[in-house]
N, C-alpha and C positions, 0 to 999 in steps of 0.2 A: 478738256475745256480750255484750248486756246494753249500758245506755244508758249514752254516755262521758259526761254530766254527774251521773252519781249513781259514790256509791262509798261502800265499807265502812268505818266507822271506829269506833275501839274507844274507849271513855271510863274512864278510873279516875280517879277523884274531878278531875274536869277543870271548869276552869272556863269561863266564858262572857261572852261580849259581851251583856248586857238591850239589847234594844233597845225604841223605842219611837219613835212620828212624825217626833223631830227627827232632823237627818241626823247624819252619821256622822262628823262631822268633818274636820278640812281632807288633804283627799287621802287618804282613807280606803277604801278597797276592801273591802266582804265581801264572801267567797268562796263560806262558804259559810252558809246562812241554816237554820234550822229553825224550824216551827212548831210551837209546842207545843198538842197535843190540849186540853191545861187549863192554863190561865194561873199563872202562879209571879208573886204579889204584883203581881197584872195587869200581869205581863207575857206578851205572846203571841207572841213570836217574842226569836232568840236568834242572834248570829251565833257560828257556832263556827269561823270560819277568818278571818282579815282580814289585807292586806296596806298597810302606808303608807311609800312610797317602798322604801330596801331591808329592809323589817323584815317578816317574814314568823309569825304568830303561829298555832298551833291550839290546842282545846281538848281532842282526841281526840290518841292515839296510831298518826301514820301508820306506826312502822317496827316496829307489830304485826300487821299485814295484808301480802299479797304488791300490793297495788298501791301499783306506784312513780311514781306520776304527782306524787302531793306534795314524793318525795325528788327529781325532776325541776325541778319548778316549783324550788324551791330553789337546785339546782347552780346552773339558769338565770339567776336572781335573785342568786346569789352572782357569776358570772360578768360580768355584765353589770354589777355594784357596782364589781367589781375593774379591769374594763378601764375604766369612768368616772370610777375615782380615780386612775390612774396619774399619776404628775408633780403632783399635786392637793397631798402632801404629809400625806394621811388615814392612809394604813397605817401600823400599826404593828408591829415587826419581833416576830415570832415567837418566844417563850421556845427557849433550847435545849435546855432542861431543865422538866419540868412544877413551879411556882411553889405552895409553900402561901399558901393562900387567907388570911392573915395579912399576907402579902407583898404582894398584889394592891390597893394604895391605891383605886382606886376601883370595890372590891369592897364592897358593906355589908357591915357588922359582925353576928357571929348572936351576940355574946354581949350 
């Protein structure tokens, strides 16, 4: 039912990786790559998914589509963060209550 390295993804005003010859950075993974038919300020290719250690970014909207392979990739990726930080002393404990973002020190400021 249709090739499993292609997939639907929805864009509202999404942004993107410019790519260009030099590489991607240190431990840098893109996901997923498009080429564009006509170059954007010569640039011809654009990564719209990249993953570097556990940080997982896209440009499109995967949880406006029925394929769960992104919200998959994810759990996985969350999963595998969590059981390699146990004892590490990285977690940090869960609000019990959701926090205004005033509250959140190292949250930027929108004002």
């Amino acid at each position: 039912a249709g090739d499993a390295s292609k997939f639907r993804a929805v864009f509202i005003r999404a942004p993107a990786i410019l790519m260009d010859d030099v590489d991607a950075g240190q431990d840098v993974e893109y996901l997923s790559v498009l080429t564009l038919e006509e170059p954007v300020d010569q640039v011809k290719r654009v990564a719209v998914a990249a993953k570097q250690g556990q940080l997982l970014v896209t440009a499109f909207h995967p949880e406006l589509t029925s394929d769960l392979r992104w919200h998959a990739l994810f759990v996985q990726m969350a999963s595998q963060h969590e059981k390699a930080s146990k004892g590490k002393g990285q977690q940090k404990d869960f609000p019990l209550s959701p926090l205004p973002l005033v509250e959140i020190p190292y949250l930027p400021s929108l004002a």
